[in-house]
N, C-alpha and C positions, 0 to 999 in steps of 0.2 A: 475713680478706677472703673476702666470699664469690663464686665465680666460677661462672657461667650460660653454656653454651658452646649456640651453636646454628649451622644447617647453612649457614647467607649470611648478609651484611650486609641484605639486605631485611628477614629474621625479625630479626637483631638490633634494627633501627630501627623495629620495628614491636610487639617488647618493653619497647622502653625505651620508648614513648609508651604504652603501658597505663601500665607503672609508675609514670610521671611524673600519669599521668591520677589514680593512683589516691591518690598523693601529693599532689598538689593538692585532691581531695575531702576529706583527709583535715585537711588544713591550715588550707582554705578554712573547713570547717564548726565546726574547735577555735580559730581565730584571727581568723577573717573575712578570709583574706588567703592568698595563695600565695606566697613568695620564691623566684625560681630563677634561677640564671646560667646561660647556655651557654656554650660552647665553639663555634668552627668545625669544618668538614671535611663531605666529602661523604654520610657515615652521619649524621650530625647532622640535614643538612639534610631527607633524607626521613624522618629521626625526627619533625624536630618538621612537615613535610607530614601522618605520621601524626597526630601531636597531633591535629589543628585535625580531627579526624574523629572524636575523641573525647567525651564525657559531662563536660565540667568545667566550676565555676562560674568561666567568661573574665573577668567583670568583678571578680574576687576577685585576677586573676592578676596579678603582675608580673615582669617577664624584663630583667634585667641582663645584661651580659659579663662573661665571664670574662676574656679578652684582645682585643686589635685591633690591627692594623697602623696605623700613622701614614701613612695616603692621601687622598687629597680624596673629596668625599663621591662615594658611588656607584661608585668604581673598584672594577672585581672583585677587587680584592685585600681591600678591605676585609669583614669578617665581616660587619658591616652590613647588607649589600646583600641579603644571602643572607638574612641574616635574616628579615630583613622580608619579604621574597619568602617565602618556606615559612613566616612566622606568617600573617601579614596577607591574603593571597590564600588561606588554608585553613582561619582560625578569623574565630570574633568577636574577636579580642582586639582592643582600640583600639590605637592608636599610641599612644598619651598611656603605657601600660603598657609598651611596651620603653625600657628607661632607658637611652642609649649611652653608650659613652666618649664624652667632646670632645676626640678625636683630634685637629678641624679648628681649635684653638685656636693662636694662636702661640706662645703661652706654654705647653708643655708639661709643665713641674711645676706652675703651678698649674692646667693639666685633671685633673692626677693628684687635685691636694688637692680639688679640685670635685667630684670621683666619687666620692672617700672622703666628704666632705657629706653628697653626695645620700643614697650608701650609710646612714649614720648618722640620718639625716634618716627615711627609709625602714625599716631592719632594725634601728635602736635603736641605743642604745651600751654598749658596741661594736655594730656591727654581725652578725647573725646570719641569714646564709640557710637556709632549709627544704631547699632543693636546690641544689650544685653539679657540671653536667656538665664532666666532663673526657675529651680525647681524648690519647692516648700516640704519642710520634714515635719513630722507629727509633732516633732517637739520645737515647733516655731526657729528652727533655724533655714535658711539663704544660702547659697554659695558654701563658706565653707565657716559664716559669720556664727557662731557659736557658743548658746545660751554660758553665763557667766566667764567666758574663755575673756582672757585680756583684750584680745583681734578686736572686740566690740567698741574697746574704746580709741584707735588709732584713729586720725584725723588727720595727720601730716605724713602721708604717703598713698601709694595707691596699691602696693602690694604688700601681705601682710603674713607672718607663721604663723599659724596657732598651736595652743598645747596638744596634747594628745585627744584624740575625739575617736571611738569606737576602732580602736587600735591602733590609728595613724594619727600622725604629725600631719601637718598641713599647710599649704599655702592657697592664698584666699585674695581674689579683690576684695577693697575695702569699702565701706560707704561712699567718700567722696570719690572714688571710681566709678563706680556703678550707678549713684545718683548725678551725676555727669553726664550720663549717656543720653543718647537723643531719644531712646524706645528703651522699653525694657517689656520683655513678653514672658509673663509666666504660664510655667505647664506644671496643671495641679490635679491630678490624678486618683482614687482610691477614696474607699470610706474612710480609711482610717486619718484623711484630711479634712473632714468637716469642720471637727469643732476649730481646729487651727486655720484651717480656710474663713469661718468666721470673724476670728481675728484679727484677721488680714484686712477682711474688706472694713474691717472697725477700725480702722488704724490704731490697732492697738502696740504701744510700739514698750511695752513689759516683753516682747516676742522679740528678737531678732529681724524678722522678715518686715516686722510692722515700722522698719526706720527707714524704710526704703521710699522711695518719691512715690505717690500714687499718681502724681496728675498725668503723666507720660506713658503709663503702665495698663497693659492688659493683659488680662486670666485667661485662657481657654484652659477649663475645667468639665471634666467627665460627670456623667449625670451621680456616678458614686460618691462624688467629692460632694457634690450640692445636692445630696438628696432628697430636702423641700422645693426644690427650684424648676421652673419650667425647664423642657429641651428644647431650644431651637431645632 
């Protein structure tokens, strides 16, 4: 695993959108096409602010989730919102290009099987993305893969519900989704990630986040996160 330490979350979110940029020229031009999930949280969102100021072919790009809260459309809770807000108001990219979960469905296993479709429909079969972002929580959870929650132990599917987690219901890629992917870029942010940042690079996989592939995966991490560590 290779890990990239720099002095704030600004620099970090402002690395991850070259990389991403440069990932997407790189895709776009071998495949005709860009596959990437996000994740939520607040370095995400000026990450991808950065994107949409970058050099990439937008009509090549497509942008999945990684997870979402079960909310109605537009409540701040949902990643969505945010979304769209830091793609759409920053880049060319169309709307037609961010694929959502259908959280707002009532039938909630089959939104799951619907996104796994799409998914399949879109990145082949199985499906395979170019790029998936991942953020790390204090309490060693991924995406939306959550300490003792059942979601840990799916293996035959690629989209997945979880029980209730800090008030919401949720839908989540699952391991063999996300260890499927060709890149996977984590943004890990804050003091209160060290000791679980630790973790991670230990592959300690007691944690959620530590089941996830290292050999494909890079950190950019704020000097808060690693606070023993040099700064680039």
């Amino acid at each position: 695993m290779d890990i990239r330490v720099f002095p704030d979350e600004g620099e970090v979110a402002h690395e991850a959108a070259r990389m991403i940029a440069a990932m997407a020229r790189k895709y776009a031009a071998a495949n005709g096409r860009f596959l990437m999930a996000v994740s939520g949280g607040k370095t995400p969102w000026k990450m991808l602010e950065s994107l949409g100021k970058e050099d990439i072919p937008w009509k090549s790009v497509h942008v999945f989730q990684v997870d979402e809260r079960v909310a109605p459309a537009g409540h701040p809770d949902r990643n969505l919102t945010y979304l769209r807000k830091s793609l759409l108001e920053h880049s060319p990219l169309s709307e037609d290009n961010i694929h959502s979960m259908p959280v707002e469905l009532n039938n909630l296993e089959s939104a799951a099987e619907n996104y796994s479709v799409l998914l399949s429909k879109i990145a082949g079969k199985p499906p395979v993305l170019d790029l998936v972002h991942l953020g790390l929580g204090s309490d060693g959870h991924t995406a939306s893969l959550i300490p003792d929650d059942l979601v840990l132990n799916v293996d035959n599917c690629d989209v997945a519900l979880t029980g209730i987690y800090q008030g919401r219901k949720r839908m989540t890629l699952t391991y063999p989704m996300i260890n499927r992917s060709r890149n996977i870029l984590w943004i890990v942010t804050g003091a209160e990630k060290v000791a679980v940042l630790k973790r991670l690079q230990a592959n300690d996989t007691a944690i959620p986040a530590g089941r996830i592939c290292q050999d494909k995966a890079i950190i950019l991490a704020d000097h808060d996160a690693v606070s023993d560590m040099m700064v680039k």
